[in-house]
MDAnalysis code that builds the backbone (N, CA, C; Angstrom):
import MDAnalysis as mda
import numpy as np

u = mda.Universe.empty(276, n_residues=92, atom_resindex=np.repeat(np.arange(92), 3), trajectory=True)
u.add_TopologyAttr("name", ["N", "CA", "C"] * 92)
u.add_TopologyAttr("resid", np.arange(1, 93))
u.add_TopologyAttr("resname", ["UNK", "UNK", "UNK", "UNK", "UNK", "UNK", "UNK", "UNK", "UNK", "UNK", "UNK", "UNK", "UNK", "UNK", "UNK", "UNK", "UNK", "UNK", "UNK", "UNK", "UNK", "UNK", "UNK", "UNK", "UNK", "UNK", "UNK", "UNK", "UNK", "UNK", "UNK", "UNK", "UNK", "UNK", "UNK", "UNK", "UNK", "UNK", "UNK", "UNK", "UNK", "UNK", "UNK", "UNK", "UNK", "UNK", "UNK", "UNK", "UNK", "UNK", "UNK", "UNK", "UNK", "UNK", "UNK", "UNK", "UNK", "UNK", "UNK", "UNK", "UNK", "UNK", "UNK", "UNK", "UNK", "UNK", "UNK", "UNK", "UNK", "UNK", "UNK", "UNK", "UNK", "UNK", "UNK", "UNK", "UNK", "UNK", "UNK", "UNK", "UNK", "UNK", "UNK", "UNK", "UNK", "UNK", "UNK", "UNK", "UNK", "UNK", "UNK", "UNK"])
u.atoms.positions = np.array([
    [22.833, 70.321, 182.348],
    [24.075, 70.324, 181.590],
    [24.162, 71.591, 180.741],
    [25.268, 71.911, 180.406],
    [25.272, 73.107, 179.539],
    [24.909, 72.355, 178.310],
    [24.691, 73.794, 177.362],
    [24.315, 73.507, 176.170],
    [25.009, 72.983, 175.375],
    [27.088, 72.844, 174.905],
    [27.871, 72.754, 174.789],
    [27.872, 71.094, 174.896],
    [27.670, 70.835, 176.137],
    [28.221, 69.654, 176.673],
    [26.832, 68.234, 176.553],
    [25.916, 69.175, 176.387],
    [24.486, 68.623, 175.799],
    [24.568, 67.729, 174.111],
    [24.772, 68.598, 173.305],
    [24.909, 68.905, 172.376],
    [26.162, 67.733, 171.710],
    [27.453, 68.273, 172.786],
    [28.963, 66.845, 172.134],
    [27.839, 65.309, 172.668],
    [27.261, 65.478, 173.964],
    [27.079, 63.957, 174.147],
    [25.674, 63.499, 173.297],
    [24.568, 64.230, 172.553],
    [23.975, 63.759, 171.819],
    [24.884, 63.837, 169.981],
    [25.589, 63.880, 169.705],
    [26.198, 63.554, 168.820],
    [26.778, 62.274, 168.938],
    [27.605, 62.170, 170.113],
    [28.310, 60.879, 170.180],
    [26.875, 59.422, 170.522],
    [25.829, 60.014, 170.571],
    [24.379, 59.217, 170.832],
    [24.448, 58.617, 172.502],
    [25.378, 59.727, 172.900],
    [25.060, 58.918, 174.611],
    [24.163, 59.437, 175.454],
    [23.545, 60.504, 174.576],
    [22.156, 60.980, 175.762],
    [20.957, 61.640, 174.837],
    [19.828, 60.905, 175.246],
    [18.853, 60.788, 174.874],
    [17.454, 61.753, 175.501],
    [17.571, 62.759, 174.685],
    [15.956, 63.765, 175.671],
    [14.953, 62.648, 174.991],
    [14.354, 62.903, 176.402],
    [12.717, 62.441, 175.986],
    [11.391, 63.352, 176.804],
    [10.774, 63.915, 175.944],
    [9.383, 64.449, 176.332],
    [8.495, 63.905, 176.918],
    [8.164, 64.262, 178.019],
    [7.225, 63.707, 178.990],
    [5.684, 64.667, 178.957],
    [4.856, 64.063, 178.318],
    [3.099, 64.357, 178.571],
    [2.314, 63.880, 179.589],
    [1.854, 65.057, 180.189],
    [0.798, 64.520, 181.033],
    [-0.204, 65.219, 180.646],
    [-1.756, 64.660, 181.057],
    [-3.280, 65.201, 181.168],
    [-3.786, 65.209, 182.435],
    [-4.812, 65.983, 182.962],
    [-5.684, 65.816, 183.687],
    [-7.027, 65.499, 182.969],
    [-7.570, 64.490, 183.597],
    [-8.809, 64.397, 182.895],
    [-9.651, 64.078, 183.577],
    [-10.977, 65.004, 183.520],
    [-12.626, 64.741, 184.291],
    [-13.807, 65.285, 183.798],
    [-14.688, 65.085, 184.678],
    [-16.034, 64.607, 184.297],
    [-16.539, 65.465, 183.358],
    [-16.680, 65.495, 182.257],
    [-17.569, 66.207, 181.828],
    [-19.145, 66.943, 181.792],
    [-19.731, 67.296, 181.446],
    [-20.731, 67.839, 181.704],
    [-22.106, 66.014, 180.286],
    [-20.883, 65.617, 179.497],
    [-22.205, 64.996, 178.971],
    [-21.543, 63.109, 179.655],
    [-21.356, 63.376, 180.993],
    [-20.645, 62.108, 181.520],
    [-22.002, 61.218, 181.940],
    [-21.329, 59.689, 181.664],
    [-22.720, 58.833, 182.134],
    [-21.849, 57.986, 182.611],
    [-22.298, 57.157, 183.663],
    [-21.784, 56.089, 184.018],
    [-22.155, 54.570, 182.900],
    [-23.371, 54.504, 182.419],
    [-24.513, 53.794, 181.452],
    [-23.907, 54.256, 180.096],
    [-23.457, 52.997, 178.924],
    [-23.536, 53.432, 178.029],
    [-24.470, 53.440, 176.688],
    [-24.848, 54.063, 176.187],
    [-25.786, 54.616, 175.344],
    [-25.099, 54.688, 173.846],
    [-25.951, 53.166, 173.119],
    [-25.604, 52.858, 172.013],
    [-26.122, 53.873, 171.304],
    [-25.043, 54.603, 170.129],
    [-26.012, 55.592, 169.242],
    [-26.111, 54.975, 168.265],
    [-27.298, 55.647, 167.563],
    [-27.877, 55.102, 165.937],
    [-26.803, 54.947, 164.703],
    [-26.575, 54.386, 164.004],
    [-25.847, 55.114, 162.694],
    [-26.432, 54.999, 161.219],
    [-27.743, 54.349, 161.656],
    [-29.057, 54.090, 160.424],
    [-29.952, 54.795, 160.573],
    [-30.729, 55.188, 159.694],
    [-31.711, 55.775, 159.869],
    [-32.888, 54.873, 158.981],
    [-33.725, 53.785, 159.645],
    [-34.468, 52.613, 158.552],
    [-35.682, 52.854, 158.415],
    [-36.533, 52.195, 157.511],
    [-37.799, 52.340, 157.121],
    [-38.760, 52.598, 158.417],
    [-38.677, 51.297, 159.262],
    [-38.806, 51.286, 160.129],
    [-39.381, 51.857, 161.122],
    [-37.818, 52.993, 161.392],
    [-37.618, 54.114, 162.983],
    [-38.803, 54.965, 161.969],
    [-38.813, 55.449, 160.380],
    [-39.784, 56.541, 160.210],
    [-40.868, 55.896, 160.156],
    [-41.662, 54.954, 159.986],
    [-42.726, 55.124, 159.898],
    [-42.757, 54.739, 161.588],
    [-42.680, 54.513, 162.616],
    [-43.083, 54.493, 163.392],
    [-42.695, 55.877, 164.372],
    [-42.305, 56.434, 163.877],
    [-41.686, 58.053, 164.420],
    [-40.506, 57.794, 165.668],
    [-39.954, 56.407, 165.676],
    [-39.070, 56.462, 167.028],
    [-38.004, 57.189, 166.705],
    [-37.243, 57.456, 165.599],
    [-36.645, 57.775, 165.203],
    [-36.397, 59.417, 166.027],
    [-37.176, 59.693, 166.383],
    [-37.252, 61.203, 167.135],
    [-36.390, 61.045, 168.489],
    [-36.861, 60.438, 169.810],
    [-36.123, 59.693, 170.670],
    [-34.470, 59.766, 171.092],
    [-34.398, 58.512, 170.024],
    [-32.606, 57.996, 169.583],
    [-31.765, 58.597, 169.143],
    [-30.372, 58.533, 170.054],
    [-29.627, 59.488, 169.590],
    [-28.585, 59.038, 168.176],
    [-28.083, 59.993, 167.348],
    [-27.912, 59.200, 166.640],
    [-26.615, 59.469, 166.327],
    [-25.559, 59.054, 166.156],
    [-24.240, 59.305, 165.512],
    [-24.003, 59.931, 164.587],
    [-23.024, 61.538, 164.694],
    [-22.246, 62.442, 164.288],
    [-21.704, 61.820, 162.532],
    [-22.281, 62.521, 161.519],
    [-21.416, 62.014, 160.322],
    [-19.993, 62.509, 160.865],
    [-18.861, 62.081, 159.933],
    [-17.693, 62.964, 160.062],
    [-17.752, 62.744, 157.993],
    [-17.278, 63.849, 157.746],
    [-17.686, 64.092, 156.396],
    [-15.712, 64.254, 156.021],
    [-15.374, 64.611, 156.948],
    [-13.590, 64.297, 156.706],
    [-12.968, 63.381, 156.740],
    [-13.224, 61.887, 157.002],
    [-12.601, 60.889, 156.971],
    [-12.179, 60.340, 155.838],
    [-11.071, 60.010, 155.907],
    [-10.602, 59.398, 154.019],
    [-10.880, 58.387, 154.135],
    [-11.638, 57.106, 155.184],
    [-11.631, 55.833, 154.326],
    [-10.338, 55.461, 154.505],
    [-10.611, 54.216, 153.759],
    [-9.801, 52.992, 153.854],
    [-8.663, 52.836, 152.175],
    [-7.673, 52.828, 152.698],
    [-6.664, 53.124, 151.548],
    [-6.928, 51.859, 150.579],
    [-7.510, 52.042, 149.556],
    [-7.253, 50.497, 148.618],
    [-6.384, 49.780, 148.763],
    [-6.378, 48.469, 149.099],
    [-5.255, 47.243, 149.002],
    [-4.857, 46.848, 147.489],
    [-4.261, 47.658, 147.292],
    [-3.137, 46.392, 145.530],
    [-2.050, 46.840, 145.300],
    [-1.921, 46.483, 144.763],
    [0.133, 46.276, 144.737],
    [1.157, 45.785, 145.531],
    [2.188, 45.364, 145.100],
    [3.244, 45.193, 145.659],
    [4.127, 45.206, 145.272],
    [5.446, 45.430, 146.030],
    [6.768, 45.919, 145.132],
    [7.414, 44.687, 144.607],
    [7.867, 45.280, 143.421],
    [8.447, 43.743, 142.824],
    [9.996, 43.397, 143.876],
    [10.116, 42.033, 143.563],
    [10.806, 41.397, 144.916],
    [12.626, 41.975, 144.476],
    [12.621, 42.401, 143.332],
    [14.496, 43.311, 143.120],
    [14.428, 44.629, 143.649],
    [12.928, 45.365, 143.604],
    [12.776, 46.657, 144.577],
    [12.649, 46.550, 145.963],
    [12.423, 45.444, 146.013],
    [12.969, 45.062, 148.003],
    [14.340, 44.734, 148.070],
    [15.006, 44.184, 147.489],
    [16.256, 43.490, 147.777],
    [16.827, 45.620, 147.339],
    [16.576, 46.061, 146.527],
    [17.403, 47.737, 146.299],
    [16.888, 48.054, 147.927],
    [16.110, 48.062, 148.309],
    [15.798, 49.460, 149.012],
    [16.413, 48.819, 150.470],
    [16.630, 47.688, 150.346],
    [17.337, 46.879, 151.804],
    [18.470, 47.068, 151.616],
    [19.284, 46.777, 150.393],
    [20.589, 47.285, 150.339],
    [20.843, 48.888, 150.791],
    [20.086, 49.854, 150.145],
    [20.150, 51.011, 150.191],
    [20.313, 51.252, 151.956],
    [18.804, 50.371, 152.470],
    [18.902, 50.989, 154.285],
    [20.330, 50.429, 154.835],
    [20.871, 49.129, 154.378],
    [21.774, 49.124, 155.372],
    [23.205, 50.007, 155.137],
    [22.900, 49.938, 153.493],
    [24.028, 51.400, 153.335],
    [23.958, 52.616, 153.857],
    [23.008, 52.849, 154.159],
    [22.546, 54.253, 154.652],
    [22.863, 53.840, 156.472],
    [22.568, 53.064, 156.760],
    [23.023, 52.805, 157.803],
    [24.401, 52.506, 158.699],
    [25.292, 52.488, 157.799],
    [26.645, 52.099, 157.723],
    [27.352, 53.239, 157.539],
    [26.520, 54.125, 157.031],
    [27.255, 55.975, 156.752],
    [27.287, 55.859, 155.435],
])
């Protein structure tokens, strides 16, 4: 379609682009068919008995934020505003 004619029919919302992704994906070089539980402790244990050498052990990630604290909630007249607000906003 031209650009023109693209453009009037996504305004009027009668045509919709959508992006299509694809991958190829294969074997890698550290591929197993067998999976191989890794460590994420390191216990009294694995050192005094030196197994600890062996076992592979799981990657820190030192960037993860964790888990967002659970508290609060909006008081129940700031739900009834912000529902009014969407369907106004929705209405033009």
């Amino acid at each position: 379609l031209p650009e023109r004619e693209r453009n009037d029919l996504k305004r009027r919302k009668l045509l919709l682009e959508v992006t299509l992704k694809s991958y190829w994906i294969r074997k890698g070089s550290a591929f197993s068919t067998a999976v191989a539980r890794q460590e994420t402790e390191l216990t009294p244990e694995m050192i005094a008995t030196g197994s600890w050498r062996q076992r592979p052990f799981k990657p820190y990630n030192f960037s993860a934020l964790g888990l967002p604290p659970a508290c609060g909630h909006l008081h129940p007249l700031m739900k009834v505003r912000s529902q009014l607000r969407q369907i106004f906003l929705e209405m033009g």
